[in-house]
Each structure stands twice: as C-alpha cells, then as structure tokens.
C-alpha positions, 0 to 999 in steps of 0.5 A: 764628791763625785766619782768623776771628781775624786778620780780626776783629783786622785790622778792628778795628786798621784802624778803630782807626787813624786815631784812632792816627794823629792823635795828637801829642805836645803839649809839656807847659805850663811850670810857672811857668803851671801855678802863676800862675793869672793866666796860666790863661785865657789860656793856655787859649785859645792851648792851644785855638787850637793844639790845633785847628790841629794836629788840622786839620793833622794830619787834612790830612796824615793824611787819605790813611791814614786812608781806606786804613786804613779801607778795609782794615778794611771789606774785613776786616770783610765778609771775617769777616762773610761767612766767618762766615755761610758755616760758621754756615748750614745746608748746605741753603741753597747746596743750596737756591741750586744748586736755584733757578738750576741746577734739582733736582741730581743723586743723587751717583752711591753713592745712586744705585747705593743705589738700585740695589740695589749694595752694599760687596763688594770691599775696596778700596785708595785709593794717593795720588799725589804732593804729595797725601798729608799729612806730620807732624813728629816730630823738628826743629830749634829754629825747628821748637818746638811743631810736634811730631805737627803737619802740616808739608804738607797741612791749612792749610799755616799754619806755612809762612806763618809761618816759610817758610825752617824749613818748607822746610828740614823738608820738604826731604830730604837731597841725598846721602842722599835721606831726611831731613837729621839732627835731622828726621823728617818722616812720611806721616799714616796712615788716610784723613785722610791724603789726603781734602783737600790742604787746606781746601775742596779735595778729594782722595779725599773725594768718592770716599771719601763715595760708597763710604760709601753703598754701605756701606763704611766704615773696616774695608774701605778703607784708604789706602796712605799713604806718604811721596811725596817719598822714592823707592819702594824707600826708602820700604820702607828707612825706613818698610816702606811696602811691607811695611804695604800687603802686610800689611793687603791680606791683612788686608782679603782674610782679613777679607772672606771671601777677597774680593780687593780693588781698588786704585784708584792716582791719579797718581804713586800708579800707579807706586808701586803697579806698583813694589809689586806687582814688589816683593810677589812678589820674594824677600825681602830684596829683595822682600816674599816673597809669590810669584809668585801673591800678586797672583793670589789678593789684587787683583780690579782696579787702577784706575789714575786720571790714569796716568802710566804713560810719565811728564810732560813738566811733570816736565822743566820742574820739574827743569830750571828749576822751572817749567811753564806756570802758574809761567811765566806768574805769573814772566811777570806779576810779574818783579821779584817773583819774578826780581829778588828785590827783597824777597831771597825767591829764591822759585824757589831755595829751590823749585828746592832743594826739589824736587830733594831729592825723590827720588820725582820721578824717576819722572814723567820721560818713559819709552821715548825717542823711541820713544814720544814722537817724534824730531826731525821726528814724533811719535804725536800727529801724522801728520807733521811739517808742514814744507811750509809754511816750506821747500817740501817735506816730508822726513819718511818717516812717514805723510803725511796731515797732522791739524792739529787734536786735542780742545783746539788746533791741530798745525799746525807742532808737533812735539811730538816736540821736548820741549825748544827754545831758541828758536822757529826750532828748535821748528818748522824741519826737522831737515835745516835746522839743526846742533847743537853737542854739549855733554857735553864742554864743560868746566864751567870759567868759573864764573858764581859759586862756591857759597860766594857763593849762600845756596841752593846749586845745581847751576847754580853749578858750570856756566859761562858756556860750559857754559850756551852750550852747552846752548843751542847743542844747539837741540833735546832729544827724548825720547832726549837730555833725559836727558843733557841733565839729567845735564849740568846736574845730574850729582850730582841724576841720579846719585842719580836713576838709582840708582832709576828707569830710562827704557829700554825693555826688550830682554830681560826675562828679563835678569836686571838687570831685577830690580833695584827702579829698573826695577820702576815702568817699565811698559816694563822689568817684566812684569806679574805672573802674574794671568790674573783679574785686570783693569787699568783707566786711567782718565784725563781729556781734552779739556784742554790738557796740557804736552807741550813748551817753548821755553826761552831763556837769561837773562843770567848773574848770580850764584847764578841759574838760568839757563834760563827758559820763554820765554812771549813765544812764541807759535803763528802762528794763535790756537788754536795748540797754541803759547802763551806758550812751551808746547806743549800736547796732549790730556791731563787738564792734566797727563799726556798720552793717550800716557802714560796710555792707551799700555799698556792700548791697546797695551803690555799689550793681550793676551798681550804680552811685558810682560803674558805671562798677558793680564790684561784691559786697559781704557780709560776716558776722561772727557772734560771738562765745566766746571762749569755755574756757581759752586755746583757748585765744581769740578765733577763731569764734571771730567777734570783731573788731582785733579778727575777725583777727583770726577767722577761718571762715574769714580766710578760706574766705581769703586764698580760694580767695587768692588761686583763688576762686571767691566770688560765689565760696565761697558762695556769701553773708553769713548774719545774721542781716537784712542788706539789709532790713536796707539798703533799708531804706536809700533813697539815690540816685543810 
C-alpha cells in the first residue's frame, strides 16, 4: 500500500470514528408493545428520552477518543495532502523557492565542465559500498510468497515493515556456511538502478551518475560493478562470478571505447573490494581471473577511491561487539524500555546482532596494522602524547612531548585514542603504568548465563559465563593489537569463519608466498599493489566531522539470552568540546572512517616507489572538507563530506568527472589537504 493510500485511508477511519464509537446497541422493544398500538406513544416518548441519555452519556465518555481519533485523521489528512502537492507540482517551484531565499544556484558541476568544452572520454566504473546496493529475491520460503524477483533491501523497504522476522530471515546468511540458508537466494540487482537511491529521496550514486550524463555519458559507458555486499570478496566469485563479470565488461568497456582504459570510482567497503579484484584479475586461474600481471596496466586510468576504508573502522568493532555505534547508543539511551527490556517481545538488537554476524563482507572493515597504525596504550598518530600530567604528575610517554590538544572537530585533551576499547572511563584516561589488567583467554566459559535452548535468537553470548564475561571486563583496555583476541573470545565460531577471508597484519615479507592467499588481498598493508607505473590512485575523503574512533563500555547485569556488553553513554569528556561524549571518542573523519585510515597509504604507505607499491604508481590526496547545507531546500548539501553524502558534493564530483574526461591527477591540482595527514602519518614507523 502506498503512503498516498494508507494516509487517505488512516484519515477517513479517523474522521469516520467518533460515529463508530457512539454507537449502542439498543434492546429490541417487547413484542407485546409492537403489537398494542396503545402503548406506542408512550413508549415512543420513553425510547426518546433514553435514546437521548445515552447518546449524552456516551458522547461524555467517548469525548477523549474522539478528539484523538480526529486529530490523528486531521495529521493524515495534511500529511496525504501535502504529500500530493509536493509529487503533483512542477519541479520548477522549489527551484523557484531555493532562488528567492538562497539567491540563483549554482550550475551542478557536468553543466558546468559542458560549458567548458569536458566531454565523455574514459569509460567509467561506479563499485557500491556496503548496505548501498540493492538485493532481490529469487527463491523463499512460504512467509516469502509474492515476493519473487521483488527488492528485499534498498527501494521502500516495505516488505520489512510487514513482515519484519521473514525479511530478516531472507536477508540474513547462513552462520556455518557464510552464503544463503536452504530454500533462499537473495541476489545483487544489476545495472545502475542497483545502487542510484538506497531508497526513496535518498541518493547514492544518483548525483554523480546524472552529472556524468551531462558530459554524455550514458549506460554503454558506465557500469555498476554490483555485488552482494554481505558475502565476503572471495565468495561472491564462488557463488555469483562477481569478480570475473567486473573483468569481462571493463575489457568490454576498454575493446568498445577505442582502447580507452577506464576509471573506477569505489565507495567505501567498495574500495576493498576492488583492491581484492585487482589482486584477484592478475592471479592465476582457478585462484584467480588469469589476466596477468600487466591486465590493470593496459585496463584501469585511475582508481578513485571515495570515503576509504583502507585501514578499516572503529564503528565495525562496536557493531561486532555489541551491535551499536554512536547513534544506536544514543537512541537505546533515549527509549531503554523499548529497546533494552523488550517489553513488546521485539529483541530489536538480537535479531540486528544475529543478522549482522551473518554477514561475512563485514570483516573487512576491522581495523588493519595494530597499534602500529592505530596506537598503543598511551599514544596514538592523531596525538603527540598522551597527556598524563594533568592527573599523576609527570608524563611517562617517550613519544614527542609537544602536546596538540585541539583537531578540526573536538578537543584531545586527556584522549587517547589509541584505547579503542575501554570498561570504564578511569581506564580510558589513566596511564598504562597506573593500573593491571587480568588475562581472559584462559577463563573457562563454564557458568552459563543461559543454554542456547532457552533464547529464541541464539548468540555467542549464551555460551559465555558469568566469568567469562567478568573477565573480558577485567581486561580494562583493548588497542588495536588485542580487540582481535578480544573478539575470537567472545565469538570464536564468528571470527573463525572470519579469519578464513580477511587478515589484519602487516606484512613482513610480501614475497612470502602465504601472501597469495585471497584473505590477504584486500589488506593494503599485506598485498602489492599491481605492476601499473601509468596508472594513479586517487583517496577522496571528507573532514571536519566527528568520527568514531573509541568506546567506553560497561557490563550490564546478566540475564538470559542478553548481550551483555553495552556503550556507556552516561560518560562524558571533562570540558564541553571534549572529544568524549556519551561514551564515544571521536576524531576527524567524514562520521565514519577516520583520516588515518582513509588518508595513510596514499600519504605514505604507497607514496613513491614503496615495498607495497614497488612500480610507484602516483598517489593522490584530496580532502573535502565539510560544509552544511545553507538551508532546508538544499537537502543534503553539496559541500557534504560525510560518508554517502560526499557522493554528492560538487567539489568531488567536479574531481571525478575532470579525470573521467582525461585530465591526470596534477592537472586537477595534486594533493588538496586540510588536516595534517602527512605529519600524522609519518608518526607511523612502519617499513617501506
């Protein structure tokens, strides 16, 4: 049903219900009166007098639904009718609007570089990122009927509405296997429909794809490398030849454009999956897609990659570990009996927990390099030093000891980022000197909190115990280098199954010839990059937002078939623009990934002839620093740098389509920064 119908229809019942609520039955009058018409009048002025008693009565009782029935139908009512005027008028009128209060706009920036004289010259690629790409149904179970060839995810998301537990258990994977369960196959959408809007009035690739169309581009040289996002790189080439489709219609693009190679423009997990491709393209088969050694050479121009994840996220630890990052936080923070009691018996965070695990692609977002390149206990590449003068007296750490308390979006003071997990704010802040640690990878999971039996969404949780759960707790701090064993305690069968793809190290010999196995071919600091001198790598990221990079948790108390760790939002930082609120540290970032991770290996990792790049393809930088929308008309804006949004910012969409029509990276001015990137990442001593 659409929203036009189901407001028509809610405002009609609403207005319609105070007649519907008034009615009485009235007893039926006794024969014997029927019959004696000298009993008619009579009993016609008693029926009156008791008719009108009970509708007085009635309307006193009934009074306080009625008007909220019929505010509820008048809120329908204007929502219909505002719904119709907004898809029945002219799309001049809001333009006209955005004019009279914001002045003429500006030309989207394919008109623009029209004008210019830029045309369509490169074929180009779009790769989606995660949760971007839309997915269809081919085969379900019975709750699944009259869905067949239908959207399960992306486009209105209306069948999860009406049948929430069928659609989770469609869109959820197999937990041993990793690809659907038996009796369902969930499919990627193909063409450029599969990753334009996630859903309605929210764009993905639309933007970008709309400005390349005025440069003349069209469908015959663009394509969408859909794939299923949920299923891990390698196993999307097992199941679907995900991997072998985007090699066969890039040299397609390639043979039909004259022997123009194309650029490729990844977008967020998109950007691992297509370092995994082009490892993949150049392995021998059956391992790989047999093109050689020199297929990216004579295929790609450019890889652009937007919002990179190249090192991972912290947000994926928080999902992983307890399905939640900030904004989940602070919703659980905000309705608790909701969502935490489970009052109504929904166990909305179990059945998101179970879902999310099944999704095997999300490995690929933890946090690669260790403390190497995300910080120890009392340092980290975002901070000087960690600032422990202010609470014991002296400062213990043998890194530089100029202290910068201050980054585009918060303030440092006393954060140490390098902690990615904490139970409790003391441990987040206090020196490591200060405080001991109790080991948990040999406390026995004995003393169930509940058997697995009793839970109607069985996790790994259920099989810990009260003192396996004490004891992850009792561990205080987690860096980089331990939330991985971390994880494999609380969810061994998860990370097992995780581990057979991804790999988080950095490498020390690449020639080894263990790093040609496909886990390690999406880890930018465990592959090479290929044998391509011409070609350039672009990262393309948004700053100046607040962006996940830590946590403060705390253990709630056990009960059955819970999850027992939780985001602590009651903490906060000690001054207002702390970097420390509601139980979140946060950093620069575009609200997802942070600059470390997105900017390290074109700054430094693959700048140059390097041990990860050994031809010294040309690395470039380009940093998007965030501008709200000036006002409501403008919708999401277009000098956005978060994470989807940057999708439609003008300055990075300018970028793209001048390389598309042929520009090189200098041409379009080389690096463009404004955080320190380069000096953060020449605090990483990491081997070249």
């Amino acid at each position: 049903m659409s929203c036009k119908t189901l407001g028509f229809y809610t405002s009609y019942l609403g207005s319609g219900t105070m007649s519907f609520l008034r009615l009485r039955k009235v007893p039926d009058s006794s024969k014997s009166h029927i019959l004696d018409p000298s009993f008619e009048k009579e009993d016609e002025k008693k029926n009156q007098y008791k008719s009108s008693q009970r509708r007085s009565y009635s309307y006193k009782k009934g009074s306080c639904w009625d008007n909220c029935c019929w505010f509820i139908g008048v809120v329908c009512s204007v929502w219909w009718f505002l719904l119709f005027l907004y898809n029945a008028m002219p799309d001049s009128i809001p333009q006209y609007v955005a004019m009279v209060v914001t002045g003429p706009l500006p030309d989207p920036p394919g008109v623009k570089l029209r004008k210019e004289g830029l045309m369509a010259n490169h074929p180009v690629v779009l790769v989606p990122g995660i949760v971007t790409g839309g997915l269809k149904l081919w085969e379900g179970r019975q709750c699944a009927e009259g869905l067949i060839g239908k959207r399960l995810w992306g486009g209105s998301f209306g069948e999860f509405y009406r049948r929430p537990l069928c659609w989770l258990e469609h869109i959820s994977l197999d937990n041993e296997t990793g690809f659907d369960p038996p009796g369902i196959r969930v499919r990627p959408v193909s063409g450029l429909v599969a990753a334009d809007y996630f859903a309605r009035g929210y764009f993905v690739w639309a933007v970008i794809i709309a400005n390349l169309a005025h440069i003349g581009y069209e469908e015959k040289s663009l394509y969408m490398a859909a794939y299923d996002w949920r299923l891990s790189f390698q196993n999307t080439e097992v199941r679907d030849q995900s991997l072998t489709r985007i090699k066969s219609n890039i040299e397609l693009l390639v043979a039909t454009h004259g022997g123009k190679k194309v650029v490729v423009v990844p977008h967020s997990m998109g950007v691992q999956y297509f370092l995994h491709f082009m490892k993949w393209v150049e392995t021998p088969a059956p391992r790989g897609g047999g093109g050689g050694s020199d297929w990216c050479a004579k295929h790609i121009k450019a890889v652009m990659n937007v919002g990179a994840p190249f090192l991972g996220s912290p947000k994926s630890i928080g999902l992983h570990f307890s399905i939640e990052v900030r904004d989940i936080a602070n919703l659980r923070a905000q309705a608790p009996v909701f969502l935490d009691k489970d009052v109504f018996g929904l166990q909305t965070f179990k059945h998101l927990m179970r879902m999310f695990r099944t999704w095997d692609a999300t490995f690929s977002m933890v946090p690669k390099g260790g403390e190497t390149i995300w910080g120890g206990f009392d340092w980290s590449p975002e901070i000087d030093t960690f600032d422990v003068s202010v609470k014991n007296g002296k400062n213990n750490s043998s890194h530089n000891t100029s202290q910068n308390t201050k980054n585009n979006v918060c303030n440092t003071k006393g954060v140490n980022y390098g902690r990615l997990v904490s139970f409790g704010k003391e441990w987040a802040e206090m020196h490591s000197s200060k405080f001991e640690r109790a080991d948990f990878k040999n406390v026995a999971k004995d003393d169930k909190v509940a058997n697995s039996s009793n839970c109607d969404i069985w996790l790994e949780y259920h099989e810990m115990g009260n003192k396996a759960i004490k004891a992850v707790a009792d561990h205080k701090v987690y860096t980089a280098g331990s939330i991985l064993d971390m994880l494999h305690y609380v969810a061994p069968k998860l990370m097992a199954r995780g581990a057979s793809h991804f790999s988080y190290g950095i490498a020390d010999e690449l020639d080894d010839p263990k790093y040609g196995h496909y886990k390690y071919w999406s880890n930018p600091l465990e592959t090479k990059l290929p044998n391509a001198p011409d070609m350039e790598i672009y990262s393309l990221y948004g700053v100046g937002l607040s962006t996940e990079r830590g946590y403060i948790y705390k253990v709630v108390t056990p009960s059955d078939c819970n999850i027992p760790f939780q985001i602590d939002t009651s903490v906060d930082g000690d001054s207002e623009d702390s970097c420390l609120k509601g139980g979140v540290l946060s950093g620069d970032g575009d609200e997802t990934v942070p600059v470390i991770s997105a900017g390290f290996m074109c700054a430094k990792g693959w700048r140059g002839k390097t041990r990860f790049n050994p031809s010294g393809i040309r690395t470039y930088i380009r940093e998007y620093k965030h501008a709200p929308p000036a006002n409501l008309l403008e919708g999401r804006g277009t000098q956005s740098g978060s994470h989807v949004d940057l999708l439609g910012n003008f300055a990075l969409i300018e970028d793209v389509l001048r390389v598309a029509a042929g520009a090189s990276g200098e041409e379009i001015g080389g690096d463009n920064v404004y955080t320190n990137i380069f000096k953060l990442s020449e605090r990483i001593n990491i081997q070249l």
